[in-house]
C-alpha positions in Angstrom: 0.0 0.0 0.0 1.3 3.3 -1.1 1.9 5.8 1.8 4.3 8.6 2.9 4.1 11.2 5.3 4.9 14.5 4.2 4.8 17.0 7.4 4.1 16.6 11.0 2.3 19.9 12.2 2.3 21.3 16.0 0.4 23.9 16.8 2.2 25.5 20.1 0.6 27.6 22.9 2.8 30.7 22.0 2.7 30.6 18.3 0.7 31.9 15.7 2.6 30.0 13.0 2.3 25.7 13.6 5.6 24.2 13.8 6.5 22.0 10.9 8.5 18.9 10.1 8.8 18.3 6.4 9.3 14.6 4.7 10.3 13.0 1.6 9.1 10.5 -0.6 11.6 7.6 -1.5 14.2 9.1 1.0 15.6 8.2 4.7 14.6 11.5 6.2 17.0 11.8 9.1 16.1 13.6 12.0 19.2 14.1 14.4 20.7 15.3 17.2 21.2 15.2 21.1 19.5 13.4 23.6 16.2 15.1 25.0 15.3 16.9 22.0 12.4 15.2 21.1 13.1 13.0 18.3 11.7 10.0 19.6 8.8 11.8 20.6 8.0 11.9 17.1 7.2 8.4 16.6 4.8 8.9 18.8 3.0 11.7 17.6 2.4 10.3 14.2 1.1 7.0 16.5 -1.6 9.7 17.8 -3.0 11.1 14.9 -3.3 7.8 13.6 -6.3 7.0 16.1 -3.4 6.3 18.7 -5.6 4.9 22.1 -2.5 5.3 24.0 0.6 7.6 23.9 4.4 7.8 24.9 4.1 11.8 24.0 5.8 12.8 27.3 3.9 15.7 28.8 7.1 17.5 29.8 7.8 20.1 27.4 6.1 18.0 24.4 2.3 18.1 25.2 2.0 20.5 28.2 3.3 23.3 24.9 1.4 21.7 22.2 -2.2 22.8 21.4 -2.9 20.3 18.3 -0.6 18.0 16.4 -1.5 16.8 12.7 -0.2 14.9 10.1 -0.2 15.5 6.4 0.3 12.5 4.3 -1.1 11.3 1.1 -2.3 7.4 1.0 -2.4 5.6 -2.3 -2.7 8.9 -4.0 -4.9 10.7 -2.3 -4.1 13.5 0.1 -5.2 13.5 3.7 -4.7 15.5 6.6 -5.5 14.4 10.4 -5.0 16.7 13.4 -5.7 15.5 17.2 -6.5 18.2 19.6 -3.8 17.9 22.3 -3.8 15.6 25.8 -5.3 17.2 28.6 -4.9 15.5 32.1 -3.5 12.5 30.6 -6.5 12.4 28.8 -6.4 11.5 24.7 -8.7 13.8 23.0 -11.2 13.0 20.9 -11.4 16.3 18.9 -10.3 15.0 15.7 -10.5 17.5 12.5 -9.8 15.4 8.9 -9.4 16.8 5.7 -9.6 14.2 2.6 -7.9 16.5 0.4 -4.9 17.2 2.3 -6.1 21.5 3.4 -4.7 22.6 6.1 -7.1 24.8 7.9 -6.1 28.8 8.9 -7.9 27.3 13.1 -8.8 24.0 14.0 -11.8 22.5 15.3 -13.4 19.0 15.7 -15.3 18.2 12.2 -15.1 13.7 12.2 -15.4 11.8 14.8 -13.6 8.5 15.5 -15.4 5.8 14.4 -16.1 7.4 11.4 -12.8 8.4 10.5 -11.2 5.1 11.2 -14.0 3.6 8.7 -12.2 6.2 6.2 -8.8 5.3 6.8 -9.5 1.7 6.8 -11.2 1.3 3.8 -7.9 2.8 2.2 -6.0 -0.2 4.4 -8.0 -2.4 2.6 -9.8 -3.2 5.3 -13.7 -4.3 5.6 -16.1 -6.1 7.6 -15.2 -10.0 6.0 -11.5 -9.6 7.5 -12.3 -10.6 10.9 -10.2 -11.9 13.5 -9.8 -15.8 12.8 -9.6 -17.0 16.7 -9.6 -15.6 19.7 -7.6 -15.0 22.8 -7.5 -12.7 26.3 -7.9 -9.5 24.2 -9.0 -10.0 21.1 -12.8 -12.1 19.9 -13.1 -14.3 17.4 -14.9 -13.3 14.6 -14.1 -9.7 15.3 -13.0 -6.8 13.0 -9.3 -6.6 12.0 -8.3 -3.2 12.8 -5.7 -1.2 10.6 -3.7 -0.4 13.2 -2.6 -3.6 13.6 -0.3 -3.6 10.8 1.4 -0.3 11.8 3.3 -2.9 13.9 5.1 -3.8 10.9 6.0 0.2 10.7 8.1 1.0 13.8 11.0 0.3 15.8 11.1 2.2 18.5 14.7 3.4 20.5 13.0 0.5 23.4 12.9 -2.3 20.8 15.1 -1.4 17.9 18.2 -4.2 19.6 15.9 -6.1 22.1 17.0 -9.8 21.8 13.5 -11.0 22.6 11.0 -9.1 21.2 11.4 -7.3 17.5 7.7 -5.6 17.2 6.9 -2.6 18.9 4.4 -4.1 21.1 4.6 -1.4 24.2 4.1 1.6 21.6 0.5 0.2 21.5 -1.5 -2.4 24.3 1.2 -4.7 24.7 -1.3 -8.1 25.4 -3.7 -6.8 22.8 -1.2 -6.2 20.0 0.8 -9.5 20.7 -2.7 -11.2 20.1 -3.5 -9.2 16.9 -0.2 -10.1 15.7 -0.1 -14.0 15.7 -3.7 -13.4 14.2 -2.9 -11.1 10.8 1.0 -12.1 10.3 -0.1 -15.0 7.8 -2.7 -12.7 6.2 0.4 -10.0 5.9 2.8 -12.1 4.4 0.3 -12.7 1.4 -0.1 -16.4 2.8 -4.1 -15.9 3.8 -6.6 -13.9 2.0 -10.3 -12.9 3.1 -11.5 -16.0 1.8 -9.0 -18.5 3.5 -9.7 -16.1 6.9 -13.1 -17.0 6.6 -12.2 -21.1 6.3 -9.7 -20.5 9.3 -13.0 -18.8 11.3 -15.0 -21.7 9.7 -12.4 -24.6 11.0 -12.0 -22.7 14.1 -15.8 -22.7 15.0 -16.5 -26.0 13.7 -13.0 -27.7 16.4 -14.4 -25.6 19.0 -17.9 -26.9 18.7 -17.1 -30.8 18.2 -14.7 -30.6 21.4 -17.7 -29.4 23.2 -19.7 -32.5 21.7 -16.9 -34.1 22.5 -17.2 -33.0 26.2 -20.9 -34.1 26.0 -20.6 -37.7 24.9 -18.2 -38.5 27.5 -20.8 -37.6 30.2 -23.3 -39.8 28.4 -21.0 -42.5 28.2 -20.1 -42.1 31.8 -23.9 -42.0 32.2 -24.6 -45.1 30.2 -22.2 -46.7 32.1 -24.2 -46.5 35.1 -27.4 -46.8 33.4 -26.2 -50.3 32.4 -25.7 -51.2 35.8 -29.0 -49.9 36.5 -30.7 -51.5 33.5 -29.7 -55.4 35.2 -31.2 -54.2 38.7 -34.1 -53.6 36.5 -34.1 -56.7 34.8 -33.6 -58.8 38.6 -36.7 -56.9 39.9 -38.4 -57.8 37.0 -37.8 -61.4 37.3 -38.5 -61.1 41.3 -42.2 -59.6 40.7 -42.3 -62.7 37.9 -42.9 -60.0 35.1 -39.9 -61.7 32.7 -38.6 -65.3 32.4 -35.7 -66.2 34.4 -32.5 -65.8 32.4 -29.1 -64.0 31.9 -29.5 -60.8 30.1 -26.9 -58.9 28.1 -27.4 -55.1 28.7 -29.4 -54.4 25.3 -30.8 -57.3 25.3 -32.7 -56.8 28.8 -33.6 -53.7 28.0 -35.7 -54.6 24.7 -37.2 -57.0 27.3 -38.0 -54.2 29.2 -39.7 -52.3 26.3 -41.6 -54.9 25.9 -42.7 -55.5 29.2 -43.5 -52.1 29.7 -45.8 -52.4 25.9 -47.4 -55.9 26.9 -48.2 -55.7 30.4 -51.9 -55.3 31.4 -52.4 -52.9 34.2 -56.2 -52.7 34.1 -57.4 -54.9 36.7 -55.2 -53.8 39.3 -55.5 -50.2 38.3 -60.2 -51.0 38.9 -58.9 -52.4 42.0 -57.5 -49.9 43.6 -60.4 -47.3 41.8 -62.9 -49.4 43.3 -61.3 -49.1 47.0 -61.0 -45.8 47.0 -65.0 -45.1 45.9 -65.5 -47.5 48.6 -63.6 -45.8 51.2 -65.4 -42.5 49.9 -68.5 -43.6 50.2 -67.9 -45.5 53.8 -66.6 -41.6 55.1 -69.8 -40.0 53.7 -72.1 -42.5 54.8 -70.8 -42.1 58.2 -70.7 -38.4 58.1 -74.0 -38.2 57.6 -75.2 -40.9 60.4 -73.5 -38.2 63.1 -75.3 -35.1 61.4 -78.3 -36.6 62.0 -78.3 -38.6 65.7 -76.4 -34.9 66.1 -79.8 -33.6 65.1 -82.2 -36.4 66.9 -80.2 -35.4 70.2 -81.2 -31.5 69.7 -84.6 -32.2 68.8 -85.8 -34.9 71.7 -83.9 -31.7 74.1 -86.6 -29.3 72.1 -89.4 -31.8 72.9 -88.8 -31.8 76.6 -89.2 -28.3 76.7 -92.1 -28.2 74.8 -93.7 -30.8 77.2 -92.8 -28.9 80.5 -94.4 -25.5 79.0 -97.0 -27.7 78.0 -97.5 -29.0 81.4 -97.2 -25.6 83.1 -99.8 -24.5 81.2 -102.6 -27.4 82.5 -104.1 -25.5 85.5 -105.2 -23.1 82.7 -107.3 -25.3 80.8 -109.3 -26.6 84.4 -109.3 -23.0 85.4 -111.3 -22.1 81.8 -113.5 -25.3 82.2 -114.8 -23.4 85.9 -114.9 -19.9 84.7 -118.5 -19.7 84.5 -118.8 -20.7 88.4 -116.3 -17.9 89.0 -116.7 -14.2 89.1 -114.2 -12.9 86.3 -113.5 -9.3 85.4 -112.6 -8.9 81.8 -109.4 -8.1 81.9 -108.2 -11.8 83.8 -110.8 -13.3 81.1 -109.0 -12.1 78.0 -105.6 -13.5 80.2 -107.0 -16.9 80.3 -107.8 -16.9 76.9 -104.0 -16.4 75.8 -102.8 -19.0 77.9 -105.1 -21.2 76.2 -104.4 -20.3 72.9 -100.6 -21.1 73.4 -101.4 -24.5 75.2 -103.1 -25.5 71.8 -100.4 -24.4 69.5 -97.8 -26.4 72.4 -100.1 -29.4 71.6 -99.9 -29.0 67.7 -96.1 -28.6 68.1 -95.6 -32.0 69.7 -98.4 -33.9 67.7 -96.7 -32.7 64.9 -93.1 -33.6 65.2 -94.0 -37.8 66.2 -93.8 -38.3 62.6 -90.4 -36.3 62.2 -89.3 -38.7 65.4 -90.0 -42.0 63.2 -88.8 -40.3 59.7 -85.6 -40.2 61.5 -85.0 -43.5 62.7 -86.1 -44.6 59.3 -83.5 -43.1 57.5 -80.8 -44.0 60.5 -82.0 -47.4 59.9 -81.5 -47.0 56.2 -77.7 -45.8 56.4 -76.8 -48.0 59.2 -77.5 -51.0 56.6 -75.7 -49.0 53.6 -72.7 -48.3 55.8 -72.8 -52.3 57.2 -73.0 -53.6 53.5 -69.7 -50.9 51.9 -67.8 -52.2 55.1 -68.5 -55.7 53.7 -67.2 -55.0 50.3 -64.2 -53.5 51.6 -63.5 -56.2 54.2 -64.2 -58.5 51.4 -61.4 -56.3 48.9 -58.2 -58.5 49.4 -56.0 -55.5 50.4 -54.8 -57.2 53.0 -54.0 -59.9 51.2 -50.4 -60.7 50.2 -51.3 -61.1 46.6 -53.3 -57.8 46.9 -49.6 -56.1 48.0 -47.6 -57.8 45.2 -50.0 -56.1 42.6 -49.4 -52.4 44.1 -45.7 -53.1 44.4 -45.9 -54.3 40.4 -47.9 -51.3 39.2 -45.3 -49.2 41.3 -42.8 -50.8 39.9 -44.2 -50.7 36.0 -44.5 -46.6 36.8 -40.9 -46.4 37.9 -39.5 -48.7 35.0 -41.6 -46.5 32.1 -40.0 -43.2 34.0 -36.2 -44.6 33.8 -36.3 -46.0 30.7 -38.2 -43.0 29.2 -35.0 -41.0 30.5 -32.8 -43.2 29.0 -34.7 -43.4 26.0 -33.7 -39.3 25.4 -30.4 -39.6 26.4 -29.7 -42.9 23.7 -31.2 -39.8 21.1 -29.3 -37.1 22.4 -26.2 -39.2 21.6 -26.9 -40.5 18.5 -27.8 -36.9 17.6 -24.4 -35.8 19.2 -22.5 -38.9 17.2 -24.5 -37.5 14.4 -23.4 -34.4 14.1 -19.7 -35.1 14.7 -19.5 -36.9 11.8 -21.1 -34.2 9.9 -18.6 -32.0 11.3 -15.9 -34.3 10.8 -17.0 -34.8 7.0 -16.8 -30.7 6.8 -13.4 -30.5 8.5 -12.3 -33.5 5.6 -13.5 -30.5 3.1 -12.3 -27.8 4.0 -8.6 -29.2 5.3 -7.9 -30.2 1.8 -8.1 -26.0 1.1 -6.2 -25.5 4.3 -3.5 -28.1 2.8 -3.1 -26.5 -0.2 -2.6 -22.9 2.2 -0.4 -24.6 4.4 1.8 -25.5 1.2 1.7 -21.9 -0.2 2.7 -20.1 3.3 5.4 -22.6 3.3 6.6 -21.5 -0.2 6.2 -17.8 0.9 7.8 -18.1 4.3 11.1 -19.2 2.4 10.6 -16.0 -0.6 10.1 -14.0 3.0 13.5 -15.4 4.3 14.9 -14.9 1.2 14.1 -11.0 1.4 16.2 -11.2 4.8 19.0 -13.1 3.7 19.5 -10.3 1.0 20.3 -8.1 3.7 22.2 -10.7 5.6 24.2 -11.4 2.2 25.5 -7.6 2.6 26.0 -7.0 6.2 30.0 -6.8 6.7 29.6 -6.3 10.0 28.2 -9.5 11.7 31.6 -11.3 12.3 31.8 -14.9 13.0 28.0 -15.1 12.2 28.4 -13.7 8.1 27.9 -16.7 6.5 24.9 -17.7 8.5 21.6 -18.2 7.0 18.1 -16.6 8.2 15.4 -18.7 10.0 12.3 -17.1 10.8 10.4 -18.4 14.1 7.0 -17.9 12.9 5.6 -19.2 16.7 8.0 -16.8 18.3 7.8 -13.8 15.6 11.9 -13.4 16.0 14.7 -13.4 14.0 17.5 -16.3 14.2 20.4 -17.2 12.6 21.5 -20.7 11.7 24.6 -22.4 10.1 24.5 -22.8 6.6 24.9 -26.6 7.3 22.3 -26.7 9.7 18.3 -26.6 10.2 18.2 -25.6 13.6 18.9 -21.7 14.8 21.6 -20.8 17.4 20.0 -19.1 20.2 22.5 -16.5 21.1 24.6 -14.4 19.0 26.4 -11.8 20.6 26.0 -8.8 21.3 23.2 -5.6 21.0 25.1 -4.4 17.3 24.0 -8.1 16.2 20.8 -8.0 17.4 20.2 -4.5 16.4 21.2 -5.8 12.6 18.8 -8.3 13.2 15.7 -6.2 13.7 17.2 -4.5 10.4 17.2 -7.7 8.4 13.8 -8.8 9.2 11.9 -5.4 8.8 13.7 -4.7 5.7 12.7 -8.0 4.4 9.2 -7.9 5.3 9.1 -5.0 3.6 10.5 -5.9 0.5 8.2 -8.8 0.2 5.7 -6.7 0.9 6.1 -4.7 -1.8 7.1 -7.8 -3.6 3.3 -9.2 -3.5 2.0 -5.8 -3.5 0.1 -6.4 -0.1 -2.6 -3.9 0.5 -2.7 -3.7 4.4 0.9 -2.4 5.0 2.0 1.3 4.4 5.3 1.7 2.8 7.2 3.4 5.5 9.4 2.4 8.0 10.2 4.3 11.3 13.5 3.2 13.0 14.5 5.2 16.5 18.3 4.9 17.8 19.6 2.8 15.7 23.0 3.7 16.8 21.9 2.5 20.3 24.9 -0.1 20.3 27.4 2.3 19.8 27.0 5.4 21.6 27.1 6.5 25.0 24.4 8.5 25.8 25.5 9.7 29.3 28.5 11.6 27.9 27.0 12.9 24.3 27.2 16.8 23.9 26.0 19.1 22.0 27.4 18.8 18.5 30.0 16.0 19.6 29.6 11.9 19.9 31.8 10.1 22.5 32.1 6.2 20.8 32.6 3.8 24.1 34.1 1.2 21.3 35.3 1.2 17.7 32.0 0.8 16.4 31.7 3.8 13.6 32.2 1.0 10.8 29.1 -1.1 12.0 27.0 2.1 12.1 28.3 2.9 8.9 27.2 -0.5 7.6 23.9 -0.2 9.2 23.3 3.4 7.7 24.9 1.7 3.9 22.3 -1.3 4.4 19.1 1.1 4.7 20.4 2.9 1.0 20.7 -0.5 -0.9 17.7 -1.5 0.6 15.8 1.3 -1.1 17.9 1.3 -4.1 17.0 -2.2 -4.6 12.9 -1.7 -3.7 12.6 1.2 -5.4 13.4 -0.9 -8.6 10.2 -2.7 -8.3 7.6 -1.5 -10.5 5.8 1.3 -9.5 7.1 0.9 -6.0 7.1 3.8 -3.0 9.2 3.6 0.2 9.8 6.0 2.4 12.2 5.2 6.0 12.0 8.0 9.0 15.1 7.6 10.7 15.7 9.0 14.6 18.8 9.0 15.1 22.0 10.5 17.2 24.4 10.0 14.8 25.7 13.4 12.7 24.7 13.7 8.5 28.4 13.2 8.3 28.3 9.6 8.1 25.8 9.0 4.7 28.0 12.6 2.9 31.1 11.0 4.1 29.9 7.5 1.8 27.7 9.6 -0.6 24.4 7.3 0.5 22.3 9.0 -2.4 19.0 8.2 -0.4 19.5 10.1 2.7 17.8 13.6 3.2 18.2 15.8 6.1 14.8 16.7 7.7 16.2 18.9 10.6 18.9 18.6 13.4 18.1 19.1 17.1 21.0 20.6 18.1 22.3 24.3 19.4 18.6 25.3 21.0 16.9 23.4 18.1 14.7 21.0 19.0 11.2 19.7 18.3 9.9 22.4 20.9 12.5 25.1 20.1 14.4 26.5 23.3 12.5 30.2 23.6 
């Protein structure tokens, strides 16, 4: 993917004017000078207007004097400019203002937010919704978008990193977990060795292992489960033949149990099931016959109490009726006549009262009678039920034990089809894997082919190097698990693990990011910008607690090596810049003084700026 950057803007607190930083196309724009000037702070700021989510811009002199920072750089062709409002409170800003034609606005203000810039700038990455993430891990989902700053790992080397034996990507400059994941995760897609398609077989495969090991997981619990329901099915099978259901004989395990199915299908539960239906209407009809017996003796007992007091008013009220039989022999005023004649009014409705309830006395003996002989004749049928019989018992305990046998068996029945479903389906996804591994196969093949044109890139540069000693002759080897560069004997398929010191490992982190890059360009990748930045290069061979301004203290005789490291960045871009309709461009941070590319005429080199004498990327006021 075609990209350069052409200036870095700052906008400072106490300037009208931005600062600027001006950059070639298909050069080494050097940036040098002494320590604490802010070159490496640069990296970093082009890190933060690319959507940066974290930042190394040190707030010391950098971003407490900065107001806005923007970069101007033009991306397969077209012109862009991006400018990030500056941190406040160690706080990234999400005032972004974008220009797709590269203007450079007279005062800045948000006009894109950050989503929808990154959509912009990833559709020129080449990047879209089918180039997901193939598997997961801690930080990163399966399935989930690749972002494009991922592949900016393949774009720096920062002062921290640029001779680390361990680690060659700049993984702190970014979220060092997240960014280790997303690496293992777009490397082969990078390298030209997976496209979209093949990313979404990798997905497919990955789904399709992750969902028969759960089957997987499944089926050994029903097996486990079978297991004991075999032991269960032969307790079964001897309670069976106890309750004399099946014939006497040794079952095997499916053998007993299709005995069981058709126990279960054959037997005849009807008579024992009207048996126990008939009991209970008996008993039912036992409790309401006797129910009703003690409402009504409850209601004989109330009325005979009634009767006697009826009969003793009835009795009190005699003298009346000889007193009324005399009355004409006795002198009676009128008033003690019409007495007399109430009193005998009520004695004849006392004697009405108790003729009238006889009848009531001998409806309810009747009907006591009647229930008595009901209740007498249920109690015989249930004494003559045989549930006390031992016969009787062995019924109930059969029925029970038919119940509990159509339950288990039932249970067991769903669990034989949840494994044949489960035994199913991992077939059918075993048959799928068959299909798509032969694709995989034929992937597997190809990275292997471009793995060795990748090493190939780096042995150019190894081929070159005059300053690797003992190890000049070696050959590369890639660790693609690792994601480090080894060197092994010519003679030999194994690496060596060690190899000396920092200047050996720093030519290292060269020859692997200068190969990448030229087989980048090589395959014409679309996710990878064509720039490079390095920071400190000359890390190995300077002492940085004694450099001064304008002057380089060496701790060893090491000027040659830096020389040969500054001589292998030119033929690199001589040689890249042969390939068709190529672009590179390589940022370079670096200590060391422009003397050393005049002194060897290195054509590609250009001078950006030095920080030195008050200069700096915040100039001394």
């Amino acid at each position: 993917m075609k990209f350069y950057i052409k200036k870095i803007l700052l906008w400072l607190k106490d300037s009208e004017q931005p600062r600027e930083l001006e950059f070639k196309p298909n050069k080494i724009n050097v940036i040098t000078g002494a320590p604490g000037t802010g070159k490496s702070s640069i990296l970093a700021i082009i890190d933060y207007c690319l959507l940066g989510s974290e930042t190394k811009i040190p707030e010391d002199i950098i971003n407490e004097n900065i107001l806005w920072y923007g970069l101007d750089f033009k991306i397969n062709g077209k012109d862009y400019f991006i400018a990030r409002q500056g941190i406040v409170n160690e706080v990234l800003s999400s005032f972004l203002y974008f220009s797709s034609n590269g203007e450079i606005p007279d005062e800045l203000s948000g006009n894109i937010g950050y989503t929808e810039l990154k959509r912009i700038i990833e559709t020129d990455f080449g990047v879209n919704q089918d180039l997901v993430i193939p598997y997961g891990g801690k930080k990163i989902k399966a399935g989930s978008k690749i972002s494009f700053r991922y592949f900016l790992l393949f774009n720096t080397q920062s002062e921290n990193v640029v001779d680390n034996s361990n680690t060659f990507f700049d993984f702190d400059l970014y979220d060092s977990e997240k960014y280790r994941e997303a690496l293992d995760r777009i490397f082969d897609l990078s390298i030209g060795a997976l496209n979209q398609k093949n990313t979404l077989i990798k997905e497919k495969v990955q789904s399709l292992n992750k969902e028969k090991l759960s089957l997987e997981r499944k089926q050994k619990i029903l097996e486990k489960e079978y297991k004991l329901f075999s032991e269960k099915i032969l307790e079964l099978i001897s309670k069976a033949q106890e309750y004399d259901l099946i014939e006497f004989k040794l079952f095997e395990i499916q053998e007993g149990y299709s005995r069981l199915k058709h126990l279960i299908s054959d037997y005849k539960e009807d008579k024992i099931s009207t048996d126990i239906s008939l009991l209970e209407e008996l008993y039912s009809r036992r409790r309401n016959i006797a129910r009703t017996i003690r409402n009504i003796k409850a209601f004989d007992s109330e009325y005979t109490q009634y009767q006697k007091t009826l009969k003793f008013d009835f009795d009190s009220l005699l003298p009346i009726q000889a007193i009324s039989e005399s009355s004409q022999e006795l002198i009676i005023n009128p008033e003690v006549a019409h007495f007399i004649e109430g009193l005998e009014s009520e004695l004849r409705k006392i004697k009405q009262a108790i003729s009238g309830k006889k009848s009531m006395n001998n409806n309810l003996s009747s009907k006591l009678k009647e229930l008595n002989e009901e209740l007498k004749d249920v109690q015989g049928k249930i004494d003559t039920m045989p549930m006390k019989s031992n016969d009787f018992k062995n019924n109930v305990s059969k029925y029970i034990f038919i119940g509990e046998l159509k339950a288990k068996l039932a249970f067991y029945d769903k669990e034989t089809e949840q494994s044949s479903e489960i035994e199913n389906r991992i077939e059918e996804i075993d048959d799928e894997l068959e299909l798509l591994s032969q694709g995989l196969e034929q992937d597997a093949s190809e990275r292997r082919i471009l793995l060795e044109m990748l090493e190939s890139f780096i042995q150019k540069n190894i081929d070159e190097c005059k300053s690797l000693g003992n190890y000049t002759k070696y050959k590369a080897f890639f660790d693609t698990k690792k994601k480090v560069l080894k060197l092994r004997k010519p003679d030999k398929a194994s690496p060596i693990n060690q190899i000396g010191s920092s200047s050996n490992h720093m030519f290292l982190h060269l020859f692997l990011f200068l190969g990448l890059h030229e087989h980048f360009i090589n395959l014409k990748v679309p996710y990878i910008p064509s720039f490079l930045i390095l920071d400190q290069i000359s890390r190995p061979y300077f002492d940085m607690s004694v450099q001064t301004e304008g002057k380089e203290t060496k701790v060893s005789e090491d000027k040659q090596k830096l020389t040969d490291a500054l001589t292998l960045l030119n033929s690199f871009m001589d040689r890249v810049l042969q390939y068709e309709d190529a672009e590179f461009q390589i940022i370079l941070l670096e200590h060391a003084s422009k003397d050393y590319w005049e002194n060897e005429k290195l054509l590609h080199y250009h001078l950006v700026e030095e920080f030195r004498f008050g200069n700096a990327l915040i100039p001394n006021k």
